[in-house]
C-alpha positions in Angstrom: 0.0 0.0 0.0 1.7 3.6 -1.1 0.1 6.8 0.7 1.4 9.4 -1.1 0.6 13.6 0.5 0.5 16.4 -2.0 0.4 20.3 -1.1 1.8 23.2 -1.4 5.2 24.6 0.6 3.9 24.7 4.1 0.6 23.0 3.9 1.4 20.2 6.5 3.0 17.6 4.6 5.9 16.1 6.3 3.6 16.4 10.1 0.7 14.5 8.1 3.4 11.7 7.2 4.6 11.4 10.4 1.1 11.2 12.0 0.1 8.7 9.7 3.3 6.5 10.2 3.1 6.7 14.2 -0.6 5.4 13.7 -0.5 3.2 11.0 2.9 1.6 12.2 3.9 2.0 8.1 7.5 2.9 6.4 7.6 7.5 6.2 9.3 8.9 3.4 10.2 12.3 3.6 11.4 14.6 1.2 14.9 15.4 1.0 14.4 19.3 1.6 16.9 20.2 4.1 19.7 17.8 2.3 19.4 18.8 -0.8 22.4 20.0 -1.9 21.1 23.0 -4.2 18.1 24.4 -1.8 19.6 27.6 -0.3 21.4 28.4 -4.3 17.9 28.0 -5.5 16.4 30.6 -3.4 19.7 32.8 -3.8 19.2 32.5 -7.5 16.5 30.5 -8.7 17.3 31.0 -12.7 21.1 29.6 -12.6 19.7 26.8 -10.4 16.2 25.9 -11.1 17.3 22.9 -13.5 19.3 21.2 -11.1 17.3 21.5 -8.2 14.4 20.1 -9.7 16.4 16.8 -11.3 17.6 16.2 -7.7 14.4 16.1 -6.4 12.8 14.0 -9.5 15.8 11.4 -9.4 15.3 11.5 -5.2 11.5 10.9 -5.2 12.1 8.4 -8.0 14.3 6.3 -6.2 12.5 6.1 -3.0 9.2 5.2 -5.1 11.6 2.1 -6.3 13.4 1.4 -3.1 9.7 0.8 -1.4 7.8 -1.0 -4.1 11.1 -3.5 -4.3 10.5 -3.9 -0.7 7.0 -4.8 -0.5 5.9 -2.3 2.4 3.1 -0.3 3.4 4.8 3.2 2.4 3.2 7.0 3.3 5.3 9.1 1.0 6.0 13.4 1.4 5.0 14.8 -1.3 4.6 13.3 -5.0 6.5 12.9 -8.3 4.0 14.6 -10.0 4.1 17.6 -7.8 7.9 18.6 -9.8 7.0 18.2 -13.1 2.9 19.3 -13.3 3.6 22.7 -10.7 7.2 23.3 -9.5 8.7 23.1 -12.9 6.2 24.3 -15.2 6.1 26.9 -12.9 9.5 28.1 -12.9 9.6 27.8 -16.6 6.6 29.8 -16.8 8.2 32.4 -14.6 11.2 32.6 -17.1 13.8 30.9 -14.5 13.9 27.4 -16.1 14.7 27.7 -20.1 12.5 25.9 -22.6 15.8 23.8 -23.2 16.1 22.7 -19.6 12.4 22.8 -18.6 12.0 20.2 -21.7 14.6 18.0 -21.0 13.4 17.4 -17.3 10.0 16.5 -18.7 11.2 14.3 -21.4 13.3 13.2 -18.1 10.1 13.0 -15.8 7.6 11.1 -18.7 10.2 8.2 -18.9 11.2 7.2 -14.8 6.7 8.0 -14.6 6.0 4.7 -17.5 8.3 2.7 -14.9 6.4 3.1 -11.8 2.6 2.8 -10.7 0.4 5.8 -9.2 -0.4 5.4 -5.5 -3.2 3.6 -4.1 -4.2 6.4 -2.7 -3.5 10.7 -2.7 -4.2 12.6 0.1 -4.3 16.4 -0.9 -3.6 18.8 1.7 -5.6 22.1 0.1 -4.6 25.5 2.1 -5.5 29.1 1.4 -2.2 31.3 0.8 -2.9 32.8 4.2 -2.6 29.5 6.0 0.8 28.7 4.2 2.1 31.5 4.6 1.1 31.2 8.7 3.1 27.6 8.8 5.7 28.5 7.0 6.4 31.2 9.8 5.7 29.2 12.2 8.5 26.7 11.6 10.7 29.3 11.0 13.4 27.2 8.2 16.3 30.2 6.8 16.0 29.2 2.8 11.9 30.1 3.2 12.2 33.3 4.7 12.6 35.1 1.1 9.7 32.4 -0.8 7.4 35.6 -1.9 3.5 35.5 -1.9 3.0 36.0 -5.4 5.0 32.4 -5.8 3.2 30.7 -3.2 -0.1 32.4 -5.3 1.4 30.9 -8.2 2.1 27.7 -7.1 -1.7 27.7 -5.2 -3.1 28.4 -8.7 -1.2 25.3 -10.4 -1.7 22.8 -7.4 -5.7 23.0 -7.7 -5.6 22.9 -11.7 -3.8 19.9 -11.3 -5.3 18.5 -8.7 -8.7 19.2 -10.7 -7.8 16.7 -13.5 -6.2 14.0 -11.5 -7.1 10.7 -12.7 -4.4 8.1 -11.7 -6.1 6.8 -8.9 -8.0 7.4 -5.6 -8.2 10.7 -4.4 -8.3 12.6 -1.0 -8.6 16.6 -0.6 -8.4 17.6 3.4 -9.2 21.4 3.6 -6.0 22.6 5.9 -8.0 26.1 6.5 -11.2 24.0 8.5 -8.5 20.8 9.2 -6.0 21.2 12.0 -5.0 18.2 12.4 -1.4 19.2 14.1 -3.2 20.7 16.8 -6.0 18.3 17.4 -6.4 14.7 17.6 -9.9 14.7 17.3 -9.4 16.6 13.8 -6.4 14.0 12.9 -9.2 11.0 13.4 -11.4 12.8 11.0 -8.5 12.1 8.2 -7.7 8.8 9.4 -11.5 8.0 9.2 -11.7 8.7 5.5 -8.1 7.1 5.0 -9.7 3.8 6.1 -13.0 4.2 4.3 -10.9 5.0 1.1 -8.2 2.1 2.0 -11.2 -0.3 2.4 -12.4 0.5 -0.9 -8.9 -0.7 -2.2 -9.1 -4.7 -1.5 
């Protein structure tokens, strides 16, 4: 079973997947934010490094997809492959800091490792009002976020629920982060795990 959590930077993400590990006693994977390599050059420049950041996270994401299919476990993933190339790249490419070159190499790049793995059994969509990221990200107070602007966060928003409107690879659950605060409490956290089950019921 692969739980896989989308959202947008500061949505909840990474506390959702750890929740849902603790209760479910299943394999987290978390993204590899804080070690990747070209994070803080990215915010310092995003045009010169846009390309690579975004092949390190495809080729990261990619292999932990493989690394817990090969193993057989129940797996809750942070944050999706699809996330990179259908918002985060287009994005910057549409924003003029990823070329047409590069931007059209990583999908090429993205459309090939995708035919090689299958969607997860279920997506759990954390949806949050600009406001509420911008509140969390605050709140947990990480150096390369303090100069992510609102108009990108807008932007990203914008791209998140156009994708999120067409998804069709599989079960799909949207939590409302603005009503659901599940980090807080527990009786809000049950409300997800409620639907979890009903939706993970559906799948056998």
């Amino acid at each position: 079973m692969h739980i896989a959590i989308a959202g947008n930077i500061g949505s909840g993400k990474t506390t959702l997947a750890t929740l849902l590990s603790k209760h479910y006693q299943w394999e987290a994977h978390f993204e590899d934010a804080d070690e990747n390599p070209y994070l803080n050059d990215f915010y310092n420049d995003m045009q010169r490094w846009s390309f690579n950041l975004q092949v390190f996270f495809l080729n990261a994401r990619f292999g932990k997809i493989q690394e817990f299919r090969e193993k057989g476990k129940n797996a809750i993933q942070d944050r999706t492959i699809y996330e990179d190339a259908y918002i985060f790249a287009p994005n910057l490419h549409a924003m003029g800091l990823m070329t047409t070159r590069d931007f059209e190499t990583y999908f090429s790049l993205f459309k090939l490792l995708e035919s090689s793995i299958p969607p997860p059994d279920l997506l759990i969509y954390l949806r949050a009002s600009v406001p509420t990221l911008v509140e969390q990200i605050q709140k947990r107070g990480r150096d390369y976020e303090e100069s992510i602007r609102i108009d990108y966060l807008k932007r990203l928003h914008e791209r998140y629920e156009a994708w999120i409107s067409t998804y069709d690879r599989g079960k799909l659950l949207i939590i409302d982060i603005d009503e659901n605060k599940f980090p807080e409490k527990k009786e809000d956290l049950g409300k997800i795990i409620e639907k979890i089950d009903a939706e993970i019921h559906g799948l056998f």
